[in-house]
N, CA, C and O atoms as a printed pandas DataFrame, in Angstrom:
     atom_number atom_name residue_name chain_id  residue_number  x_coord  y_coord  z_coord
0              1         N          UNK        A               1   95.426   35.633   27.874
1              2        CA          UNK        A               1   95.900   36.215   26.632
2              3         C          UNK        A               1   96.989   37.229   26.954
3              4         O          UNK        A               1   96.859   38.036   27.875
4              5         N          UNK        A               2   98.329   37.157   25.986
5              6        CA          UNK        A               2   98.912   38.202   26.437
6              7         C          UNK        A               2   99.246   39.093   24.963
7              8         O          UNK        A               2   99.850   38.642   23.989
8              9         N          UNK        A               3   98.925   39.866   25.045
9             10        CA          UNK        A               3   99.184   41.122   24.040
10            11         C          UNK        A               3  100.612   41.995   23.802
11            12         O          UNK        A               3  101.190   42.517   24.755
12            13         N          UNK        A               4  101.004   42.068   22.704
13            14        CA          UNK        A               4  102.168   43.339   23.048
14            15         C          UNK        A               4  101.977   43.953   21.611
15            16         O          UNK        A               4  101.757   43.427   20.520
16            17         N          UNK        A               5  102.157   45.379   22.051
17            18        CA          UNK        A               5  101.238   46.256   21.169
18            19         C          UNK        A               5  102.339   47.470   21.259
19            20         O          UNK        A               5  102.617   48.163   22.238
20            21         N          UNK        A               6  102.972   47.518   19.698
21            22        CA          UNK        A               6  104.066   48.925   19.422
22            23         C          UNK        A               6  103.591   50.013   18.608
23            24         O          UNK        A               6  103.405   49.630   17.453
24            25         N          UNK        A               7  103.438   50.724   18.713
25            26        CA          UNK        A               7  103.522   52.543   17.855
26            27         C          UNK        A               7  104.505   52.520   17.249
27            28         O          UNK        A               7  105.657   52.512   17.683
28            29         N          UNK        A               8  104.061   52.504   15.951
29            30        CA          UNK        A               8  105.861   52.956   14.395
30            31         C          UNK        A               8  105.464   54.084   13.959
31            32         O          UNK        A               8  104.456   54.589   13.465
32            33         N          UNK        A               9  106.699   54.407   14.319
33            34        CA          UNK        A               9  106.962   55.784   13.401
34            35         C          UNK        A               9  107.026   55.349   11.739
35            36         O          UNK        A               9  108.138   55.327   11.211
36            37         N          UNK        A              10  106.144   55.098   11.148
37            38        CA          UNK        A              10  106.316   54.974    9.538
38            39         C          UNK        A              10  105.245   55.595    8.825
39            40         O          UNK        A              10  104.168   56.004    9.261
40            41         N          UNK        A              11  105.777   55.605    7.475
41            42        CA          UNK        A              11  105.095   56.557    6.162
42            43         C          UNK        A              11  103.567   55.659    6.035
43            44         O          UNK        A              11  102.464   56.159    5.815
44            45         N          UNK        A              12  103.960   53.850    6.297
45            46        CA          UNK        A              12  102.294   52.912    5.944
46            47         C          UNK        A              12  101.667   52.567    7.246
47            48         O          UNK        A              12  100.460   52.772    7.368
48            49         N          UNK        A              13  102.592   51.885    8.589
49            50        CA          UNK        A              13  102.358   51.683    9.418
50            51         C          UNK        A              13  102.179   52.456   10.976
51            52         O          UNK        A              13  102.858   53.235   11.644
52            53         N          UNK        A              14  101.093   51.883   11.102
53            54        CA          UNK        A              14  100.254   52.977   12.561
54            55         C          UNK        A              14  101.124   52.323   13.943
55            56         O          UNK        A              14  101.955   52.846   14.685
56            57         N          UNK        A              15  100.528   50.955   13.911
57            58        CA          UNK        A              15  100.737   49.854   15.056
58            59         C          UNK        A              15  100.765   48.973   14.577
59            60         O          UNK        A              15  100.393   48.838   13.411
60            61         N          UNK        A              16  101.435   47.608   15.645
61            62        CA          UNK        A              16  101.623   46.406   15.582
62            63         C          UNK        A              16  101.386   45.517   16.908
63            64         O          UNK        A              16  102.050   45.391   17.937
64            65         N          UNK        A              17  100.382   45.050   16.543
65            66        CA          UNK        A              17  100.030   44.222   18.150
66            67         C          UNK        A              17  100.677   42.408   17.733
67            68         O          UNK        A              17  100.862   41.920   16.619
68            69         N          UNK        A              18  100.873   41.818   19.021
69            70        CA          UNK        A              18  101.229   40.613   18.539
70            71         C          UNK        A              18  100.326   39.782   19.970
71            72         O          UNK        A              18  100.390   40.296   21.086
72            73         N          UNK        A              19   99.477   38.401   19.718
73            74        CA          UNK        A              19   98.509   38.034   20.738
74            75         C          UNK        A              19   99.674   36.690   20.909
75            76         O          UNK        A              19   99.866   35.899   19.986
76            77         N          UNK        A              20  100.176   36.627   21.842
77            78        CA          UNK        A              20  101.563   35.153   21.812
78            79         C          UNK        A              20  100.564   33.639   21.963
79            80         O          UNK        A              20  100.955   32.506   21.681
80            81         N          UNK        A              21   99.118   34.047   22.517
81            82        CA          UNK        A              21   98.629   32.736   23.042
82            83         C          UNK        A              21   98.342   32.344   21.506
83            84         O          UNK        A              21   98.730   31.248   21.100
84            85         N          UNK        A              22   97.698   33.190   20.693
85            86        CA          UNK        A              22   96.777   32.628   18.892
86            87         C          UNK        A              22   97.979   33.086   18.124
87            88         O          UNK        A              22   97.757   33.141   16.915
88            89         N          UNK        A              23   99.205   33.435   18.490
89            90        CA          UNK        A              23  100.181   33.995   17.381
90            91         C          UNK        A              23   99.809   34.466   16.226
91            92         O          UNK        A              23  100.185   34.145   15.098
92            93         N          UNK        A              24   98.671   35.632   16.731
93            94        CA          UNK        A              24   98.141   36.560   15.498
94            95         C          UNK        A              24   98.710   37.924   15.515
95            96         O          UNK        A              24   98.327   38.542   16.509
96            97         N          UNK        A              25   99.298   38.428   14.938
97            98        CA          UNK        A              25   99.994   39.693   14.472
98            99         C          UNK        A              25   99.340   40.934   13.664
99           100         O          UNK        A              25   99.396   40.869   12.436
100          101         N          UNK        A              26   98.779   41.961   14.208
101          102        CA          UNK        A              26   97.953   42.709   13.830
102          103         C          UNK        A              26   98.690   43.865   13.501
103          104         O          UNK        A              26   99.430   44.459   14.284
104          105         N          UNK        A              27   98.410   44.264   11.976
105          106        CA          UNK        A              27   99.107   45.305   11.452
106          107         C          UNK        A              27   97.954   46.358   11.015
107          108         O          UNK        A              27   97.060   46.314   10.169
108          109         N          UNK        A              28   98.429   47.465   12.104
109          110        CA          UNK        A              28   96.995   48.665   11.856
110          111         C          UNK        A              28   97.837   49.582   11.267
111          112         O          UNK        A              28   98.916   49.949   11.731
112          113         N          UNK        A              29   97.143   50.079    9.860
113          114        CA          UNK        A              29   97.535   51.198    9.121
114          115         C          UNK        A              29   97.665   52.334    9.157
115          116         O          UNK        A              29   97.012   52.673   10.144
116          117         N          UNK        A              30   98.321   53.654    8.487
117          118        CA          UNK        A              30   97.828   54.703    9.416
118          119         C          UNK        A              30   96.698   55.290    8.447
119          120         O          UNK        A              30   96.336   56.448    8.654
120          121         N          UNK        A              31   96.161   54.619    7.479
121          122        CA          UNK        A              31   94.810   54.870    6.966
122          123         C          UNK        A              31   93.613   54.645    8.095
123          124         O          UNK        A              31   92.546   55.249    8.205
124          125         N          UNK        A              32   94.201   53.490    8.953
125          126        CA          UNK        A              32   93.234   52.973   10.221
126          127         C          UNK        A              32   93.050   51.471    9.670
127          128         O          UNK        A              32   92.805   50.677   10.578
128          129         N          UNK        A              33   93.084   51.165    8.971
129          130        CA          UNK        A              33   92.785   49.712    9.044
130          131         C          UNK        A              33   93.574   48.875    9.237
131          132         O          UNK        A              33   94.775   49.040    9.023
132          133         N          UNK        A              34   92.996   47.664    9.737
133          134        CA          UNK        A              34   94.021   46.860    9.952
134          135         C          UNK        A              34   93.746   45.339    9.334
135          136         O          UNK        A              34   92.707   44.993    8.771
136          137         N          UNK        A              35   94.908   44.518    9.569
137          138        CA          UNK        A              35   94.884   43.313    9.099
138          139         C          UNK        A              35   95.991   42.293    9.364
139          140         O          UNK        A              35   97.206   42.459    9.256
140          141         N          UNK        A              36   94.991   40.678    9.910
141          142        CA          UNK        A              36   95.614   39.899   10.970
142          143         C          UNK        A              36   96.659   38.897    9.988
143          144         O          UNK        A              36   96.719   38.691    8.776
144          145         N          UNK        A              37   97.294   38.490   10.957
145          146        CA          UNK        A              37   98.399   37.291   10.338
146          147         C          UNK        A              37   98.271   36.489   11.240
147          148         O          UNK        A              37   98.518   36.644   12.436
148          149         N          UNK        A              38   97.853   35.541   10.667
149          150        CA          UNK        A              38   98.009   33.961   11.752
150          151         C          UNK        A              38   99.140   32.965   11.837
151          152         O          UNK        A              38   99.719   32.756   10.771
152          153         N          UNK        A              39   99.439   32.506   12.584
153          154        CA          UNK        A              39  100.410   31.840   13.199
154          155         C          UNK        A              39  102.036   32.065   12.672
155          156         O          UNK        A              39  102.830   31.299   12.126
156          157         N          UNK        A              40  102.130   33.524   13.117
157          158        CA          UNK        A              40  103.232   34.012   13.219
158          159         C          UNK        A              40  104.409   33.879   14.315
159          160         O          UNK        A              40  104.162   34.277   15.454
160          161         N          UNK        A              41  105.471   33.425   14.071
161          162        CA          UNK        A              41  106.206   33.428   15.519
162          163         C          UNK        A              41  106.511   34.776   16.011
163          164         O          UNK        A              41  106.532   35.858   15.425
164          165         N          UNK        A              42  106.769   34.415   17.364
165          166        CA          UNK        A              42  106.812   35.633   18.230
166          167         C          UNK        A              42  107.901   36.831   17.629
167          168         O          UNK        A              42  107.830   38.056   17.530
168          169         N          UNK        A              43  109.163   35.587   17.210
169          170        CA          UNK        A              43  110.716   36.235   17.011
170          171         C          UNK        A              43  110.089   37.165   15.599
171          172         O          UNK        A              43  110.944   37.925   15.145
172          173         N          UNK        A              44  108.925   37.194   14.968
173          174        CA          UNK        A              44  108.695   37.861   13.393
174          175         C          UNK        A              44  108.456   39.523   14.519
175          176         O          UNK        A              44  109.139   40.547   14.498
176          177         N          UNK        A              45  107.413   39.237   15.258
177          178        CA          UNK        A              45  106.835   40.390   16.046
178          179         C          UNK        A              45  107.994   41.346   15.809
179          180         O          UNK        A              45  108.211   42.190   14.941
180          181         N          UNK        A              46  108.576   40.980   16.737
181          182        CA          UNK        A              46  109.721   41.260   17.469
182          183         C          UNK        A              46  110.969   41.803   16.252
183          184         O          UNK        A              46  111.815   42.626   16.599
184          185         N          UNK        A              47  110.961   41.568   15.666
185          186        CA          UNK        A              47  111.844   41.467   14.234
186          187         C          UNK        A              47  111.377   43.108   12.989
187          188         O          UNK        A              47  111.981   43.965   12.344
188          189         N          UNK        A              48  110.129   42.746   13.255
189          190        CA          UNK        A              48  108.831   44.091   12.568
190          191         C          UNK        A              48  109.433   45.457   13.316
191          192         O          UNK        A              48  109.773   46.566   12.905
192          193         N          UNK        A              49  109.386   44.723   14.798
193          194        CA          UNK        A              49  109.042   46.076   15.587
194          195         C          UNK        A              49  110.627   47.145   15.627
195          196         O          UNK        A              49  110.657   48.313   16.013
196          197         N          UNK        A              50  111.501   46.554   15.255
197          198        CA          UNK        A              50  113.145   46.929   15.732
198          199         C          UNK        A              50  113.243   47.050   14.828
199          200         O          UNK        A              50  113.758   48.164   14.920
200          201         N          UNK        A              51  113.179   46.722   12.906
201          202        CA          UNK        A              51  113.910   47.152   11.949
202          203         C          UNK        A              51  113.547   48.529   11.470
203          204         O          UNK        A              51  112.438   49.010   11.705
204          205         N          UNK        A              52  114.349   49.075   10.894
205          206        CA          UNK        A              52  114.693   50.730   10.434
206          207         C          UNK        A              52  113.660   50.978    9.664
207          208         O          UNK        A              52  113.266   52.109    9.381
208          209         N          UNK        A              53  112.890   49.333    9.070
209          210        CA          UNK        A              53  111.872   49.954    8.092
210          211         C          UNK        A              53  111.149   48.707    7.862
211          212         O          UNK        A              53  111.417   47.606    7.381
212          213         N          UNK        A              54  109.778   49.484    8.566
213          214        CA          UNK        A              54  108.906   48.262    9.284
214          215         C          UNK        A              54  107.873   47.761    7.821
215          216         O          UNK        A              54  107.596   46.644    7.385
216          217         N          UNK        A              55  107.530   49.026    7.401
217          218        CA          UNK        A              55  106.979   48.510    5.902
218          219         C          UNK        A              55  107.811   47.782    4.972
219          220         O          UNK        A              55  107.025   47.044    4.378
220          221         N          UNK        A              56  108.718   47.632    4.624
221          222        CA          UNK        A              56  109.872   47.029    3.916
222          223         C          UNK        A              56  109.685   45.625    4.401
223          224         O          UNK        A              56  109.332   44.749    3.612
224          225         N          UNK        A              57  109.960   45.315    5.963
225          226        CA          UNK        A              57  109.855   44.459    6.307
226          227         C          UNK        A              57  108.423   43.823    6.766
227          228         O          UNK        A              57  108.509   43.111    7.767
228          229         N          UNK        A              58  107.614   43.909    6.415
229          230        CA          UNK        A              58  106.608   43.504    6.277
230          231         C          UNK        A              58  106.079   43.219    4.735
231          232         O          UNK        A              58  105.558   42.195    4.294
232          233         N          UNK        A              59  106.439   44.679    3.944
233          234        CA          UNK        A              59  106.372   43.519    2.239
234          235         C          UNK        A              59  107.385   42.093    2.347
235          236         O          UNK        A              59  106.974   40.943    2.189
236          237         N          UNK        A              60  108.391   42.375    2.566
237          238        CA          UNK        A              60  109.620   41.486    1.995
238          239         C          UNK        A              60  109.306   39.692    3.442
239          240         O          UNK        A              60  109.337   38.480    3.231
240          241         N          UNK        A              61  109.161   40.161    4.171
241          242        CA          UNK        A              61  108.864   38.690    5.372
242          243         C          UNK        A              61  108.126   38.368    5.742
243          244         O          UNK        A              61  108.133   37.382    6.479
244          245         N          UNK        A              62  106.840   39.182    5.355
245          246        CA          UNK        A              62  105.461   38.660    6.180
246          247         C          UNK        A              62  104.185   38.640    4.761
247          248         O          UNK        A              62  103.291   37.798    4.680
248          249         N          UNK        A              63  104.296   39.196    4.274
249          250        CA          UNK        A              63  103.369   39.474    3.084
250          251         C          UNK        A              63  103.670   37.893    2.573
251          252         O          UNK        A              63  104.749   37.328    2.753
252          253         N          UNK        A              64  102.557   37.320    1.931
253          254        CA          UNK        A              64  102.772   36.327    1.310
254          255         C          UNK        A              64  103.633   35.182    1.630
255          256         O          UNK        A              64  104.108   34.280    0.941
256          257         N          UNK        A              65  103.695   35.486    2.899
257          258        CA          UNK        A              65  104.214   34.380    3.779
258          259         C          UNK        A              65  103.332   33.634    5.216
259          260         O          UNK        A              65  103.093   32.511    5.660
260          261         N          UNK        A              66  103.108   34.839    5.499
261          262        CA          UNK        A              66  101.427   34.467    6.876
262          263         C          UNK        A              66   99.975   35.530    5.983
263          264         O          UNK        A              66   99.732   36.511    5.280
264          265         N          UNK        A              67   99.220   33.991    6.962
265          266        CA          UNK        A              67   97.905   35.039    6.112
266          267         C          UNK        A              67   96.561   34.705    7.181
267          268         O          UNK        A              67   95.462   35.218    6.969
């Protein structure tokens, strides 16, 4: 299994882990909870972790798109 796991600086988001072998994408809140996305490509991870505004981009590309 390989893991890669980022710290955001944001107002909703805590962390973002991404598992590349199950392409599950774990979005931990900074309430603490979290919640998985399945079969996400890697390039979304990766995409979350670099934009200016990781909540934005997570309503607008991942919400209601992986579940």
């Amino acid at each position: 299994m390989t893991m890669k796991s980022t710290p955001l600086s944001s107002s909703a988001l805590a962390e973002v882990s991404y598992d590349t072998d199950t392409m599950i994408l774990t979005i931990t809140f900074n309430n603490g909870r979290s919640y998985d996305y399945h079969d996400v490509p890697e390039e979304v991870y990766d995409e979350l972790v670099s934009d200016p505004s990781p909540g934005r981009y997570l309503n607008e590309r991942i919400r209601g798109v992986y579940f």
